[in-house]
N, C-alpha and C positions, 0 to 999 in steps of 0.2 A: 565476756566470760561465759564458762556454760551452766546453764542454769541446772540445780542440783533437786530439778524436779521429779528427775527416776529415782529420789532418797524416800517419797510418801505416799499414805497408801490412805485407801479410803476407810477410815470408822464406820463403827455401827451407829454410832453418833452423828451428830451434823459437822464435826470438824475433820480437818485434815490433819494429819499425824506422822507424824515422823517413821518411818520403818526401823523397823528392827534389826539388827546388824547382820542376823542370819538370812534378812531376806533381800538385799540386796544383789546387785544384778553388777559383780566386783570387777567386772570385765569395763563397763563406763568409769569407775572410781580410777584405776588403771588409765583409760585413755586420758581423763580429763588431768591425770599427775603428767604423764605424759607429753601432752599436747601444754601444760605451763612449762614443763622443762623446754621445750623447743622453745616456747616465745621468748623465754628470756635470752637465748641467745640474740636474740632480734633485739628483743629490748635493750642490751647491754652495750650492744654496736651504737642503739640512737643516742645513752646516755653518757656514752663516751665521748660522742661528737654532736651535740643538745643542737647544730644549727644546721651542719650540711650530714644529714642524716643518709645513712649508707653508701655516702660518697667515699669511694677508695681510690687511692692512688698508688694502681697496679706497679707503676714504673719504681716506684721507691721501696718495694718491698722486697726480703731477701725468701728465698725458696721456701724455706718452712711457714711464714707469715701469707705468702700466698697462698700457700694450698689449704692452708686454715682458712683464711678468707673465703676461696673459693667452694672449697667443700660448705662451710656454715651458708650460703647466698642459694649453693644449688640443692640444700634438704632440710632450710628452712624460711627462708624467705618468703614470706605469700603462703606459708606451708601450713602454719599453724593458730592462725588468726581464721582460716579456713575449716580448720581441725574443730577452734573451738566453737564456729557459729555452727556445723555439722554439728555438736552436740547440744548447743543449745534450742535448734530446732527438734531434736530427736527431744527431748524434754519436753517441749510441747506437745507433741503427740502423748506422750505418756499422761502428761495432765488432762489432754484431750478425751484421752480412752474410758480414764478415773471418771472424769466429771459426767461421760455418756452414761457409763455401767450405774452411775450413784443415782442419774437423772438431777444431775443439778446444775443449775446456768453456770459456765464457765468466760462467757469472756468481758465479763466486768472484773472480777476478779485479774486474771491476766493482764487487764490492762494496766491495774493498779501495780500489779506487779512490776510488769517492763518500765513502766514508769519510775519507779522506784530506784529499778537499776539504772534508767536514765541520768538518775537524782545524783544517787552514787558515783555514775561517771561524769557530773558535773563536775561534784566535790572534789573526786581525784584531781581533775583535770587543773584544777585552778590551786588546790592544796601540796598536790604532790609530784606528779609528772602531767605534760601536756602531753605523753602517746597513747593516753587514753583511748580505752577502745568502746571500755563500756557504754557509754554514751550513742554509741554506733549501734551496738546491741539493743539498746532500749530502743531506738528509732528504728530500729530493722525490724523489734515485736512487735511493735505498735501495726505495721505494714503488713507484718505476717497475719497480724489477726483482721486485718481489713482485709486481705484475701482468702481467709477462712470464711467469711462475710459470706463473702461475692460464690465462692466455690459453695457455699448453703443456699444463696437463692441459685444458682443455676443448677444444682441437683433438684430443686423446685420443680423448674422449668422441664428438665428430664423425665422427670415423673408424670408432670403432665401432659408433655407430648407424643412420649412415648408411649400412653396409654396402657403403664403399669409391663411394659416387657423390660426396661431397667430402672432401677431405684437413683443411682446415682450415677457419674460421668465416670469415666474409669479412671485409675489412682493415678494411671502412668501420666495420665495428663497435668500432674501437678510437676514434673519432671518437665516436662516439654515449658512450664510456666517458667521453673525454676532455670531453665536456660536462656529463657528470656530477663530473666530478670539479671544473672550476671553475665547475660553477654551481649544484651542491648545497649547501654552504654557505650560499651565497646563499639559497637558496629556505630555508635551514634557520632562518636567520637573518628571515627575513619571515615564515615562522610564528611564531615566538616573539615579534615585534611584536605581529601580530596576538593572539595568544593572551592578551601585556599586556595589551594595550588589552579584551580579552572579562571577564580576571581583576580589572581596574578597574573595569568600569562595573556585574557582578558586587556588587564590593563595596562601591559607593555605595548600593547597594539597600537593605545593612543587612544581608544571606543571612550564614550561616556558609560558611566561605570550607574546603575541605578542605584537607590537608598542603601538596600540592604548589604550588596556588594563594596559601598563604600565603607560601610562599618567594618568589612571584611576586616576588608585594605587598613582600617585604624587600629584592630586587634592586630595583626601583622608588624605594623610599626611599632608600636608600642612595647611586643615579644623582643625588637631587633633594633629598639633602642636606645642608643649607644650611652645616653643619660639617664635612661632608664633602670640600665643594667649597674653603671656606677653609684645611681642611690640604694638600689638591691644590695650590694657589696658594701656601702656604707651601714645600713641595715642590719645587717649578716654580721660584721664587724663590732657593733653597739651589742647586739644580742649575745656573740662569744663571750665579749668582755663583764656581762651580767652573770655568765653563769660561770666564769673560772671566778671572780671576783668579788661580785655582788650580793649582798645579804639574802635571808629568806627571804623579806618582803620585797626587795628586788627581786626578786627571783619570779614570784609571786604576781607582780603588778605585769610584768613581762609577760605571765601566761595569759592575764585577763587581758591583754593588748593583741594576744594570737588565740583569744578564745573564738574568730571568725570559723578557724580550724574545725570548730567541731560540725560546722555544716557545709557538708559531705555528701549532698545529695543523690550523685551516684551513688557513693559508696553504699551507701541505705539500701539501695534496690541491690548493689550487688552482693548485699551479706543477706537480706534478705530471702535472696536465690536460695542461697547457700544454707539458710536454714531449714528452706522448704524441701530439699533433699536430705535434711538430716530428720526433718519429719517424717518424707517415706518409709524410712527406714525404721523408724520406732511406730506407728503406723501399721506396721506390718511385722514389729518384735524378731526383727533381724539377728539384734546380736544377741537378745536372749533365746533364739533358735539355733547357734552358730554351730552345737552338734551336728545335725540335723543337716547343715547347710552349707557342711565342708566343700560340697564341689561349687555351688557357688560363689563361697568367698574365696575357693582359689582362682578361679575365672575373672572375678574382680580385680584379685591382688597380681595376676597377670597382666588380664589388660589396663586396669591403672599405671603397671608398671612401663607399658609399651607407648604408652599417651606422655605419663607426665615426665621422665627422663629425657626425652628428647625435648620437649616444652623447655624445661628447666637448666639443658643443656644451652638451648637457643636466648633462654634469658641472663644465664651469664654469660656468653658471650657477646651478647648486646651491652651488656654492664661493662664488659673489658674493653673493650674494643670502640665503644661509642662513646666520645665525650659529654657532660653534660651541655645539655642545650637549653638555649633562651626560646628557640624559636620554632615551631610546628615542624614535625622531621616524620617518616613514614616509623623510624626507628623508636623514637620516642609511641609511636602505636603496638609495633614488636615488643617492644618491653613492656609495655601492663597489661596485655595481651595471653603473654605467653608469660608473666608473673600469675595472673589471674587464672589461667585454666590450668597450669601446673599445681596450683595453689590446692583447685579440689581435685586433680587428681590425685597427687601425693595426700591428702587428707583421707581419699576414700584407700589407698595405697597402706597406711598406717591403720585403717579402722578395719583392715581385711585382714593384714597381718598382724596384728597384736589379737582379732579375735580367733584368728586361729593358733597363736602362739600359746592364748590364754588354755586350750585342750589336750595341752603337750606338758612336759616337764620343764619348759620354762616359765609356766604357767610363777612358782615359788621366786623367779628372778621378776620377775616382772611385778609382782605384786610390791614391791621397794616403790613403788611411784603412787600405789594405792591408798595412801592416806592423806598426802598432798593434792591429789585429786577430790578427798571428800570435805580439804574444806579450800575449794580452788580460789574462792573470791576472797577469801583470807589472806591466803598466800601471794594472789596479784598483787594486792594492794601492798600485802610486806615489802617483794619488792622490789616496788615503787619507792616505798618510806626509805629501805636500805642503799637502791643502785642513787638516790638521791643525793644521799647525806654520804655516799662515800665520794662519789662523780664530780659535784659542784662546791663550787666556792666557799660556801657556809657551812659547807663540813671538811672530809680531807684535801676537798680540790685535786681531782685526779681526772679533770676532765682533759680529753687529748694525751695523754700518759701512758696511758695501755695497750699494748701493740694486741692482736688478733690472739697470739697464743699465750701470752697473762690475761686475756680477759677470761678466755678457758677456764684457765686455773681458778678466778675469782668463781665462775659461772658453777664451776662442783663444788666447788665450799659452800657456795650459800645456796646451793640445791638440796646440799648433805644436812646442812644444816636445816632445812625447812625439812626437810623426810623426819629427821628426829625430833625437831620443833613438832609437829603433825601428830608424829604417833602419841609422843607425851602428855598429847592435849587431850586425844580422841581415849586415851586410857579414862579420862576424867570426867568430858563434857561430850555432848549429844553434836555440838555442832562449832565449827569453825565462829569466832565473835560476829567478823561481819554476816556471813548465812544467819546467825541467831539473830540481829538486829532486821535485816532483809526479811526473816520470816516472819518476826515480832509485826513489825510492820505490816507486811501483808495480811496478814491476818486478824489484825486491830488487837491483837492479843500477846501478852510475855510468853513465849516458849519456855520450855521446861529443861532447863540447860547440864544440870548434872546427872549423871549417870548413876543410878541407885549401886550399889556395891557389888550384889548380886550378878549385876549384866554388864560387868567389868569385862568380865574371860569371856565374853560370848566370843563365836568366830567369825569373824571378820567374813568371811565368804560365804554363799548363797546359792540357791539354785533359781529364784525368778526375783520379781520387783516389785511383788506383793500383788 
């Protein structure tokens, strides 16, 4: 989730404080409503099908269920899991900036924080849905701020060998990091194809095959075999049956048996990338300059456009076209490849065109997503609690049910219904339950939860972020 750290400002006091409704920067509150309405279509595909998650079977569909499928794969898929670590690294910058201006140590604090949401995305994980992401998030801060570390001692090192002609490494270099970080993997993962395929052809020869080449050769077999894939399908099989049928605590012992899941160790570095470009950007108070900085957010929202539609293009049609595979395929590297950098291009694609949407007269439509954004980790975990208890077995059992255009339909009702759930709350209290617990915590202190009567009608919109 993204973290709702552009919501506080620094006191004259030693605490940190919640801002004020007026000073809010509504254009984030916006993205982050936004970017939950996208995942839940994602999320609602996995909880319709809890085991073979986004597997579709193109051939059995009729014209209208295709183009739903298709359309929801090519403008959200990878799309907004990206959306939301872009903002929760831009959050960090923002706390980053506070804690310089105030002169107060910031990354004990931080740490406690992402931990925190680590904690949270345990509890989900094992409580309510295993597609938890948070958990990812908390291990991707953790990462961020040990590269905050590293990027403090070598501005050190700049300063001192530079002999005072630069203070620090320049910003754009944390870009260059951050493409290291989600597209190393990647590149790591398409040697090891390749290197299969060298260690195959290798050992048709008949050659003695050395240590490391044999273990190849043992991951290989193992991908392509034939009992292998049988106990998978057994497997697969036992896990359906748990969740069209099986109690909560079935439900439940099930996710603690696929809690392996949440270490993702790629994935850590590649959301972690991903944060570190949503730092630049707050960093450098991007979208609170977007006046300002119309011609480069059209430049953006162009070339995103010319990057990730073609990306997104090629990733569905890897998904149509390519059966599922057991076994190491160049295509299987095409597909999270080109899921993966569509992912932040459409990300930076949405963050260019809603902030320049926001300085238009759709500015009044758009702000409909803006209070399910101010209490977004609220709203994930709803849900969770709801696509749950309607999907699986222990509540209406409607898992496998729902063709692509009735999930639609569920998908705006209980988005209508969180927008109005949202406003009703935020009429009353300061913060979303779970953010008020998250802050309470953080800050070894109860937050201050309802809203004095007075600062009921304040306005909702802002000109900075305090």
């Amino acid at each position: 989730m993204s973290d709702d750290s552009a919501n506080i400002q620094e006191n004259a006091g030693t605490l940190i404080e919640p801002v004020q409704p007026n000073e809010r920067i509504q254009t984030l509150d916006v993205l982050r409503g936004f970017a939950l309405f996208g995942i839940l279509f994602v999320n609602v595909t996995a909880m319709v099908q809890p085991v073979h998650w986004f597997t579709v079977h193109w051939e059995t569909l009729g014209p209208v269920n295709y183009a739903v499928e298709a359309l929801k794969i090519f403008f959200t898929q990878g799309k907004f899991y990206s959306l939301f670590a872009f903002l929760f690294g831009l959050g960090f910058a923002v706390q980053l900036a506070r804690a310089e201006r105030a002169g107060r140590k910031f990354a004990a604090r931080f740490f406690w924080r992402v931990f925190l949401l680590w904690l949270i995305g345990v509890v989900h994980f094992v409580l309510l849905w295993d597609g938890d992401i948070l958990n990812t998030y908390g291990i991707a801060g953790m990462l961020l701020l040990l590269f905050y570390g590293m990027k403090r001692g070598i501005d050190r090192l700049v300063r001192r060998f530079s002999k005072g002609r630069r203070e620090k490494m320049p910003r754009w270099t944390a870009l260059v990091m951050a493409g290291l970080l989600m597209f190393g993997p990647l590149l790591a993962f398409a040697g090891f194809i390749n290197h299969a395929f060298d260690v195959r052809a290798h050992a048709a020869t008949g050659a003695t095959l050395s240590e490391s080449e044999q273990n190849v050769m043992k991951q290989l077999e193992a991908m392509e075999d034939p009992a292998a894939q049988e106990e998978r399908e057994q497997r697969q099989a036992r896990e359906e049956e748990i969740y069209a049928t099986g109690s909560y605590l079935d439900v439940v012992g099930l996710r603690i048996e696929k809690s392996s899941r949440m270490l993702a160790g790629p994935f850590w570095f590649m959301v972690a990338g991903l944060f570190m470009v949503g730092a630049y950007f707050g960093r450098n108070n991007f979208i609170g300059r977007a006046a300002e900085l119309r011609s480069g957010f059209r430049k953006l929202l162009l070339a995103s456009a010319l990057i990730g539609v073609p990306l997104s293009a090629l990733f569905l049609y890897a998904l149509i076209t390519q059966p599922e595979q057991q076994s190491l395929s160049w295509w299987q590297w095409v597909n999270f490849f080109s899921k993966s950098a569509s992912g932040l291009a459409f990300a930076l694609f949405y963050v260019a065109g809603i902030s320049l949407l926001m300085l238009t007269g759709a500015r009044r439509w758009l702000e409909f997503f803006a209070p399910v954004g101010r209490t977004a980790l609220s709203n994930y975990l709803l849900q969770s609690l709801i696509g749950t208890f309607v999907f699986y077995g222990y509540g209406l059992g409607l898992v496998g049910k729902l063709d692509a255009t009735e999930q639609l339909v569920y998908i705006a009702l209980l988005f209508a219904g969180q927008v109005w759930l949202s406003r009703w709350w935020l009429a009353r209290f300061r913060f979303g339950p779970a953010e008020w617990l998250w802050r309470s915590l953080t800050y070894g202190k109860r937050q201050p939860m309802r809203i004095r009567k007075a600062s009921i009608d304040t306005p909702l919109a802002g000109s900075h972020s305090g």
